[in-house]
ROMIMI-836388 format. One line per 2 residues: number of its first residue (from 1); their letters; for each residue x, y, z of N, C-alpha, C, CB. Coordinates in pm, 1 decimal. Glycine has a CB too. Layout:
NUM> a> X/Y/Z/X/Y/Z/X/Y/Z/X/Y/Z | ...;
***
This chain:
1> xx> -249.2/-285.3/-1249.7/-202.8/-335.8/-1376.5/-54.1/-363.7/-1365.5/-233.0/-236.3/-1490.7 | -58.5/-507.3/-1421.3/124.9/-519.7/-1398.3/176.7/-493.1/-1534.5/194.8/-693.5/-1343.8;
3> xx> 312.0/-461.6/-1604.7/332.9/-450.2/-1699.8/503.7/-520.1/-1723.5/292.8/-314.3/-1721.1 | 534.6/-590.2/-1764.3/699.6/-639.1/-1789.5/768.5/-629.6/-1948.7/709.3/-815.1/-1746.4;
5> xx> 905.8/-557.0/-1900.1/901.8/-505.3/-2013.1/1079.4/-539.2/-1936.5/802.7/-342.4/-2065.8 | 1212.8/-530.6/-2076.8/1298.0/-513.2/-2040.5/1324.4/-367.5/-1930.0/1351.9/-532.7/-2149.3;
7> xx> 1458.9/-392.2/-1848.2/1515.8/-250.7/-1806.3/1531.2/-163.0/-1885.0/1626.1/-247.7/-1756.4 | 1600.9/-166.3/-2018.4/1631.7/-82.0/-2080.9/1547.2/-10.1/-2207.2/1730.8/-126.5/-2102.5;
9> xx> 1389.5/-65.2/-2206.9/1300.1/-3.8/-2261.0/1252.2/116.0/-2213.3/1220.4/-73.5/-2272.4 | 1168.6/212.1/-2303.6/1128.0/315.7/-2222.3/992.5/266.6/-2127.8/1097.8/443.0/-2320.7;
11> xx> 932.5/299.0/-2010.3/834.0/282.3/-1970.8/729.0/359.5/-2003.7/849.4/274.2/-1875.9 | 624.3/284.1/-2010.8/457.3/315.2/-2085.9/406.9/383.7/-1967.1/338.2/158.1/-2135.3;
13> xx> 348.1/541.8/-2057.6/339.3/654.6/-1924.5/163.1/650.2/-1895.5/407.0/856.1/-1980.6 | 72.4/606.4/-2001.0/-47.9/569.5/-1993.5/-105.1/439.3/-1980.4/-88.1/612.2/-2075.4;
15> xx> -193.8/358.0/-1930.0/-252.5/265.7/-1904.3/-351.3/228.4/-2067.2/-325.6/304.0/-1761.4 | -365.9/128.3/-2097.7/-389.8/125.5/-2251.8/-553.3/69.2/-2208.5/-263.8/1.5/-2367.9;
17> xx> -586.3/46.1/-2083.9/-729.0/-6.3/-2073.9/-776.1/128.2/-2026.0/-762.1/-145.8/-1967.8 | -717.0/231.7/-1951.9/-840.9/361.0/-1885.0/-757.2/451.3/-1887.7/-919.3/354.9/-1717.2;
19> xx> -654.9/480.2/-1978.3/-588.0/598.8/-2012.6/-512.2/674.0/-1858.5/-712.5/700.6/-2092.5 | -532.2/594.6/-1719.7/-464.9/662.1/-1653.9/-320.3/676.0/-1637.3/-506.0/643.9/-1574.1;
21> xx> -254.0/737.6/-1570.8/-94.0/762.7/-1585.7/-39.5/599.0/-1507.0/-29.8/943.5/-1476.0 | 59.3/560.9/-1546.0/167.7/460.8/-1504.8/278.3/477.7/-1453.1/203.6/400.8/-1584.5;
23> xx> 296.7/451.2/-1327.8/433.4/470.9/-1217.1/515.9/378.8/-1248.5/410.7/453.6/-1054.3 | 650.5/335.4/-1265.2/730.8/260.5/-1293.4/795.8/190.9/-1160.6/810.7/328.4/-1376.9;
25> xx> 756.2/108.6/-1142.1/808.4/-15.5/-1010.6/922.0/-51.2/-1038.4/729.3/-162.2/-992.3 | 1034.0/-108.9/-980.2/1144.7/-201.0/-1018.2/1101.0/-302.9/-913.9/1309.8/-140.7/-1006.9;
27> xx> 1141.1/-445.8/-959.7/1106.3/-560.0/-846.0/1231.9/-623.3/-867.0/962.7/-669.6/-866.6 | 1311.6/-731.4/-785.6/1371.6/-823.6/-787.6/1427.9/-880.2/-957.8/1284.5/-904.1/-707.3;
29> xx> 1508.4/-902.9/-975.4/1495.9/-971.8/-1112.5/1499.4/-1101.8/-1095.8/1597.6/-939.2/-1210.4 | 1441.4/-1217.1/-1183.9/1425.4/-1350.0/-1112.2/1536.8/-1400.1/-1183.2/1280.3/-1438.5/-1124.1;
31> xx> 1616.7/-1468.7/-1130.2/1781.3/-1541.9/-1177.4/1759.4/-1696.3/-1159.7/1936.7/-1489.1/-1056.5 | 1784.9/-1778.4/-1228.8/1808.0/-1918.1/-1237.4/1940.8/-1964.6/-1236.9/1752.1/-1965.7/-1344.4;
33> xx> 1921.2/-1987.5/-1069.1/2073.8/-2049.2/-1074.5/2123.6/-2163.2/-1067.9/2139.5/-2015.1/-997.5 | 2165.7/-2194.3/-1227.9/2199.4/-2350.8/-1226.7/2085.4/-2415.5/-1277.7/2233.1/-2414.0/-1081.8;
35> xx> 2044.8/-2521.8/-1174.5/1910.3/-2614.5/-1205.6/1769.0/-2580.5/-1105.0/1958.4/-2789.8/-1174.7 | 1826.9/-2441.7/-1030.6/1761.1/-2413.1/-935.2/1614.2/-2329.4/-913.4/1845.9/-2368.7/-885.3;
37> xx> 1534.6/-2298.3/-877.4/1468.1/-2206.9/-900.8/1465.0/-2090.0/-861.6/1395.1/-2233.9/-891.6 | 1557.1/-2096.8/-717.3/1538.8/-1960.0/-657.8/1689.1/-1981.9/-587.1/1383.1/-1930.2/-544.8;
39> xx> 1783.1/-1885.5/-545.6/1888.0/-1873.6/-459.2/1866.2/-1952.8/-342.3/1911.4/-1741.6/-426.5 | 1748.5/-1977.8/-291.8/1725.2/-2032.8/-157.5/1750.8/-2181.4/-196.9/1569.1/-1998.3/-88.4;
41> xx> 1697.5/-2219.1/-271.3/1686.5/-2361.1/-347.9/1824.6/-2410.8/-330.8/1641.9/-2354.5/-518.1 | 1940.8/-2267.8/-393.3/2066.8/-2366.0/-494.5/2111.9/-2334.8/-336.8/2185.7/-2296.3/-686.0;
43> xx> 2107.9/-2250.5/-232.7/2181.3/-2252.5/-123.2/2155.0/-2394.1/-52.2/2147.7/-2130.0/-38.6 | 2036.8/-2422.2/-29.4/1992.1/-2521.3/87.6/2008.6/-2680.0/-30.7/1781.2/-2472.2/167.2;
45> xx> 2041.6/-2655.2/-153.6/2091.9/-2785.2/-228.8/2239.7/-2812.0/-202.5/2072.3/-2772.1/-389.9 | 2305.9/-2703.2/-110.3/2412.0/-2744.9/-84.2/2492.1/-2791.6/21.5/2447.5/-2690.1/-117.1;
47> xx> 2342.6/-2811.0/110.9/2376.5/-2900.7/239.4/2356.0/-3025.1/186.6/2286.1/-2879.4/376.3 | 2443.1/-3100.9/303.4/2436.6/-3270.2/313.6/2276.8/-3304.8/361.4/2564.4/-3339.9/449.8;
49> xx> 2219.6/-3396.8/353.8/2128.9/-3403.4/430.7/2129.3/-3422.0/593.3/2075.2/-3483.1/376.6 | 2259.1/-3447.6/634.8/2275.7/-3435.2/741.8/2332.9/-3272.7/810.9/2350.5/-3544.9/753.6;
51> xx> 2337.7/-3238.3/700.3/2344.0/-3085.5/738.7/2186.3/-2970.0/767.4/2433.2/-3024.8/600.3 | 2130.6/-3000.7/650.1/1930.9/-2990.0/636.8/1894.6/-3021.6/781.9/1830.4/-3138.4/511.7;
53> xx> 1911.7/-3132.3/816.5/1868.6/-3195.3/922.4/1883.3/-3109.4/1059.0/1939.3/-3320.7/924.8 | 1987.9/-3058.7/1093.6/2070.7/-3005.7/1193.1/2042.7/-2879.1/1181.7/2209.8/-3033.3/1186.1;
55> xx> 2013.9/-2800.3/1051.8/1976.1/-2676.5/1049.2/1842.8/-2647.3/1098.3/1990.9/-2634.6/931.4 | 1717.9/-2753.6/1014.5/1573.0/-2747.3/1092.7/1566.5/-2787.9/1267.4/1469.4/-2866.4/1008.1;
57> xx> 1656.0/-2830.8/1255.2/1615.6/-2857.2/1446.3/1680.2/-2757.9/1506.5/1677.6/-3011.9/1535.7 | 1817.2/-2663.9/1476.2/1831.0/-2578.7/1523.1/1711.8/-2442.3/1507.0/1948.6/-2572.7/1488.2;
59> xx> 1679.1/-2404.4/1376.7/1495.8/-2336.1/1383.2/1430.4/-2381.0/1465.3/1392.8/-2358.1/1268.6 | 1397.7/-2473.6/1495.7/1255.6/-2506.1/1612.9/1289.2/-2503.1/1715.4/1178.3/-2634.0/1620.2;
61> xx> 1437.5/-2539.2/1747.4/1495.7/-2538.3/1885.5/1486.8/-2381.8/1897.9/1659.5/-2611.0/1904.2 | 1508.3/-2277.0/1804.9/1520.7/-2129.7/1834.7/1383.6/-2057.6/1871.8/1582.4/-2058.6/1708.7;
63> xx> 1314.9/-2147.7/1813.5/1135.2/-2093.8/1826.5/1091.3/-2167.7/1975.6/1004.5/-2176.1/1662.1 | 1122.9/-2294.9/1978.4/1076.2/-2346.3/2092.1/1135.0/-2196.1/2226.1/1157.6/-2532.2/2107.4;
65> xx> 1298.6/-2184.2/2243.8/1320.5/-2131.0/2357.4/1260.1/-2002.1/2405.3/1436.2/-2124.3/2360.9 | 1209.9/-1919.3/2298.6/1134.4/-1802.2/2381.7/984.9/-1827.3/2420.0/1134.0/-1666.6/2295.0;
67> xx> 938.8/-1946.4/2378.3/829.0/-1981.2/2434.7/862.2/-2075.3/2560.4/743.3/-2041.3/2331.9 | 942.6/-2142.1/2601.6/966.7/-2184.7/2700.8/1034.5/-2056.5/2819.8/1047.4/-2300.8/2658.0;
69> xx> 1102.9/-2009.8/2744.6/1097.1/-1853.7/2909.7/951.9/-1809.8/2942.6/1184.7/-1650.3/2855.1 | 892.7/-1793.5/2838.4/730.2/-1698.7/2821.5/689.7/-1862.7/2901.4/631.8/-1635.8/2591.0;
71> xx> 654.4/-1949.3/2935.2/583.7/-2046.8/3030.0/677.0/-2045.2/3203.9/592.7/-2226.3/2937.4 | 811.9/-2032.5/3159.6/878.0/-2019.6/3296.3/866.4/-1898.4/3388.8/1011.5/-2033.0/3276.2;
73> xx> 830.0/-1762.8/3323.7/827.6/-1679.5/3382.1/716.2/-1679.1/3469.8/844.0/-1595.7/3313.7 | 571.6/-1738.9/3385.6/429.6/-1653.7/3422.3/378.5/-1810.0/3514.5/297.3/-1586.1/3238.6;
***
């Protein structure tokens, strides 16, 4: 059972469908930043596209090289 409620409410110590007890989770709080949806969003909205560009090929170039030792070795 999920339950959302402000931080500063008290938390509900019984379950209202089977009366069992309720543990209190904290998760992430979700922030809108700007026009963005997520931090990742407003970060990577702030490359050029020629910056985007240069970043994904450096990822695959990083994934490609330990699979190219793992073929050179064996």
């Amino acid at each position: 059972m999920e339950l959302r409620h402000r931080i500063d409410e008290s938390p509900s110590s019984t379950c209202a469908a089977c009366g069992g007890s309720l543990t209190r989770l904290f998760t992430v709080p979700r922030l809108n930043v700007g026009s963005h949806s997520s931090a990742t969003a407003a970060r990577y909205a702030k490359l050029t596209q020629s910056e985007e560009v240069a970043r994904v090929r450096a990822e695959l170039e990083a994934v490609k090289r330990p699979r190219r030792a793992e073929r050179d070795s064996g």
